[in-house]
N, C-alpha and C positions, 0 to 999 in steps of 0.2 A: 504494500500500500504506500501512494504517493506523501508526502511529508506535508501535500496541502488536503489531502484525503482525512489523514491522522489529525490534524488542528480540527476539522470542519466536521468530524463524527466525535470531539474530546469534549461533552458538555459538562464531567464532572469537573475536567482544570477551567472550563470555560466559569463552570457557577465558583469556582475558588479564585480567579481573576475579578470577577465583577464586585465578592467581597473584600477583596484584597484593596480595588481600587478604592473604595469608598474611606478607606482608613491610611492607605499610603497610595505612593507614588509608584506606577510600573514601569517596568523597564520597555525600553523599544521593543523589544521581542514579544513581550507579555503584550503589550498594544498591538502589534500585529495578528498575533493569536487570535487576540479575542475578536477583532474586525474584520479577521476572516471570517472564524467560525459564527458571529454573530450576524453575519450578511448572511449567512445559511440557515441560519437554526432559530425559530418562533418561539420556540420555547424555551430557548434560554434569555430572549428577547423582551420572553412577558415575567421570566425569572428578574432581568433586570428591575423592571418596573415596580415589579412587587418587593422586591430588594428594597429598593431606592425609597420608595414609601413607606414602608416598615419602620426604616433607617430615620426618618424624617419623623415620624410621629412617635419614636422613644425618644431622640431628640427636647422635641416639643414636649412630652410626659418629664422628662428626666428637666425640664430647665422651669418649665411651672409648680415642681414640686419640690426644688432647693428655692426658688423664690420665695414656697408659701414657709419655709424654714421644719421642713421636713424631716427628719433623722431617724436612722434605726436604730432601735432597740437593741444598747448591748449585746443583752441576751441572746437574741435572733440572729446578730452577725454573727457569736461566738458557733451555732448552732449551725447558720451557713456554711461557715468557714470548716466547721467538724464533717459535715455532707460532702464537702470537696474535697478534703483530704483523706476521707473515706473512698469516695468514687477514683479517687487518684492511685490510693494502696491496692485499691483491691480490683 
């Protein structure tokens, strides 16, 4: 298979690019990738979109709820923080 075949059927690096973009900066390569395969592929197309809006309305959630002076609960982060280092060990 062609090396523009392999980019244009690759929609799990293509959906790991589109999240990638939204928080850093990609390389030339990575940008070609993705505008290949994204001029091919609807679905990773409408993956973006719903990405990008997702991304935009925790955004908005995350910046009206340190406004309203919001804080967790000791307890709850110690209790989060135990669920992840659990999920991490085991």
């Amino acid at each position: 298979m062609g090396v523009i075949k392999k980019i244009q059927y690759n929609c799990r690096h293509a959906t790991y690019l589109i999240e990638k973009r939204q928080h850093t900066s990609l390389t030339i390569k990575e940008r070609v990738h993705l505008v290949i395969h994204l001029a091919g592929c609807s679905v990773c197309r409408l993956f973006q979109r719903q990405s990008r809006m997702i991304n935009r309305a925790a955004r908005e959630l995350f910046r009206e709820a340190t406004g309203q002076g919001h804080v967790l609960d000791e307890d709850l982060k110690r209790e989060m923080q135990q669920r992840i280092n659990e999920r991490l060990s085991g």
